[in-house]
C-alpha positions, 0 to 999 in steps of 0.5 A: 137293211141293217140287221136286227139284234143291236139298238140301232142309231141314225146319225143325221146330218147335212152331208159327209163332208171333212168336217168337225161334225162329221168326223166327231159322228163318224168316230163316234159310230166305230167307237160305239160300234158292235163289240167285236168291231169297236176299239177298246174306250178308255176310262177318262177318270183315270189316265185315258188307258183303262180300256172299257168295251163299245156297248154295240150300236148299230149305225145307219148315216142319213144325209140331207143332201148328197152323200158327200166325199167322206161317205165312202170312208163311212161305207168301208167302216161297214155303216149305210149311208142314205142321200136323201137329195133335199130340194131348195127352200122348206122339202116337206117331201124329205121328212117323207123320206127320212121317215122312210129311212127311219122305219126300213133301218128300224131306227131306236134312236136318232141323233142329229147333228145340227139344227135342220137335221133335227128340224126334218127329222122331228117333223118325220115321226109325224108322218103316217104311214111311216109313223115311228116314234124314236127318240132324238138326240138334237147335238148343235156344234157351232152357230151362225153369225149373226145369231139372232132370236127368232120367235117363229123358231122358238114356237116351232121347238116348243113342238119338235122336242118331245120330254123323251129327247135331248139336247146336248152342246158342244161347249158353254157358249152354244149351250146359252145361245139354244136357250137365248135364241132357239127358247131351249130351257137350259136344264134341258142342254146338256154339254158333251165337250167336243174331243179328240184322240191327243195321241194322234197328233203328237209329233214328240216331245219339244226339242226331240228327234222324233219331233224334229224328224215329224217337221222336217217331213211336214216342211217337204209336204208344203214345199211339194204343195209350193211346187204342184202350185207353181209357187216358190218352193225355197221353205226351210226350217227358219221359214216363218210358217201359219197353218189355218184349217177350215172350210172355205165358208164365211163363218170361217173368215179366210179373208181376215186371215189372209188380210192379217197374213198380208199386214203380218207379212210386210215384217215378216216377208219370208212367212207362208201361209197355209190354208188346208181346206176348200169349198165355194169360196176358194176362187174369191180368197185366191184373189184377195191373196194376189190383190194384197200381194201375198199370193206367192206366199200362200199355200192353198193345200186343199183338203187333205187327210194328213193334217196330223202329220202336216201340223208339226211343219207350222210354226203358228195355227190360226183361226179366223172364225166369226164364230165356233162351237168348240173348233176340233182344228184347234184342238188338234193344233194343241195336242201338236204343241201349236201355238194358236192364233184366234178370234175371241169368239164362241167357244174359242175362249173355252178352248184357248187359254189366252196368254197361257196356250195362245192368243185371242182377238177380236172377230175381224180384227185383221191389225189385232191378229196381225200383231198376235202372229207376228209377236208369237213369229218372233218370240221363240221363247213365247211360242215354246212357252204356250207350245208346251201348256197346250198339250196338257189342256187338251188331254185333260179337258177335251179327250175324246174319251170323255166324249164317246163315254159321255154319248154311250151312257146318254144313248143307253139313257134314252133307250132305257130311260126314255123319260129325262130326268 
């Protein structure tokens, strides 16, 4: 049981998985964390280094399914992570569960991340004898495609959202499709812009040793993963070379990515893909990549924790999804001084400015991106141009400082002003 003293906040989610969402909650609990464990945030307004103190939440994650292979990093952060093993279909049984778990960790606050998890944890505070009554946080990162109004959805909403919860989206374009299709009012969708910490993924200025030194390094780790892969392991630094992460899920598109590779390849045959990421569908796009004839040319690297330290090795970051929210990957390949290659789509466009850090495309446009990789493959004055605008954008738009002191004050809002505004 997690002890008392501190307001104590559920993150709720699907599962632990590296994914946007998790890792944007996980960074969110060790920064707004007890004070004597929470890095120093930092003033947004000025130039990210006027240090301010986490205010001292206590954290408890809730997982509807299994715990999932990021939670023993949650764990040795020191927060509790709850698997509450949902069954197929419509689990009335795990609203029992999550209340439960609300009412043993003296929850104050709920924040779930995603709709379903809003939808169980909503239908939990009903429930006797469990009966409690915090407030949720509903935060959507990213929608399904197709995404389509449902009136039976909409109905529902009107009667899981209480006037003293909130709704935050990660960008614009999920903040319109909550009021076009779940029937959100849009005075009640806040936006909190997804962030990361840019210093994290700066390998050094352009033309530095220090970046040189960071891609040398990252060129033998993918010529180590050619080799465990028993694929030619002959990368050197003239080696065209896309990097796209993401996880093996249909919204994310690989087969586009990896049809764009193939086309892009027959004018390029030297180029390599790499595909940091893994999930169901991984045996079906290793097919795709031997029956268009680039298997050989493409890495699949798994998921790895070392993104930050392989991007500075690409020359090119794609992005293929059907749709995003606001995509954390691309927002790492800015602050690494990508170049990005992606489709016009949800929140792709409020990240990459196209023509100035990158290029967009339409949604399975396999020709169009094709064409994209290849002009930026061989163009190194247009890959150096937008390399160098991309940075900037990141720091200034989508700092995760920004965010995590967006979050405190909405958390300390709704615990001490429960009644919106």
């Amino acid at each position: 049981m997690t002890p008392p003293g501190r307001p104590v906040v559920a993150h709720v989610l699907h599962r632990l998985a590296f994914a946007g969402a998790e890792v944007l909650a996980r960074d969110l609990a060790r920064q707004l964390g007890p004070p004597e464990e929470a890095p120093a945030l930092a003033d947004p307004s000025s130039d990210h280094s006027d240090p301010i103190r986490g205010r001292g939440f206590d954290f408890v994650f809730l997982c509807l399914d299994d715990a999932g292979p990021m939670s023993p990093l949650i764990r040795d952060d020191g927060f509790p992570v709850v698997p509450l093993h949902r069954k197929p279909g419509i689990d009335l049984p795990l609203a029992a569960r999550i209340a439960a778990a609300l009412a043993h960790h003296r929850v104050d606050l709920v924040h779930a991340h995603q709709y379903t998890p809003f939808f169980y944890t909503s239908v939990a505070r009903r429930l006797r004898p469990f009966r409690s009554h915090p407030p949720v946080l509903f935060t959507e990162h990213g929608r399904h495609y197709p995404d389509t109004r449902k009136l039976k959805r909409v109905l529902a909403n009107r009667l899981l959202l209480r006037p003293d919860d909130r709704v935050t989206a990660v960008g614009q374009f999920v903040r319109h499709a909550l009021h076009d299709n779940e029937g959100i009012p849009r005075h009640r969708v806040q936006v909190i812009h997804n962030g990361i910490d840019p210093a994290r993924f700066d390998p050094g200025p352009l033309g530095s040793a220090q970046r040189a030194a960071a891609r040398a390094a990252a060129r033998q780790a993918f010529q180590h993963i050619a080799a465990e892969s028993n694929k030619p392991a002959d990368l050197t630094d003239a080696t065209p070379v896309v990097l796209q992460v993401a996880r093996f899920h249909p919204v994310k598109d690989h087969a586009t990515a990896i049809h764009a590779f193939a086309l892009m390849h027959d004018r390029l045959p030297d180029a390599r893909l790499v595909l940091v990421g893994d999930g169901d569908d991984r045996p079906t796009l290793e097919q795709a990549a031997w029956d268009q004839g680039v298997a050989d040319h493409t890495l699949f690297a798994g998921v790895r924790d070392d993104v930050h330290a392989l991007m500075p090795g690409a020359d090119v970051f794609l992005l293929s999804s059907l749709s995003e929210g606001i995509s954390v990957t691309l927002l790492e390949a800015m602050a690494a001084a990508l170049p990005v290659v992606a489709t016009d789509v949800g929140g792709n466009p409020e990240v990459v400015a196209h023509g100035h850090t990158g290029l967009l495309a339409p949604r399975r446009d396999a020709a169009a991106l094709a064409d994209h990789l290849h002009r930026l493959l061989t163009s190194t004055d247009l890959r150096h141009t937008l390399a160098a605008q991309a940075p900037a954008r990141c720091r200034d738009k989508f700092h995760q400082t920004r965010m995590h002191r967006e979050y405190d004050t909405l958390y300390h809002a709704m615990l001490n002003n429960p009644q919106p505004n």
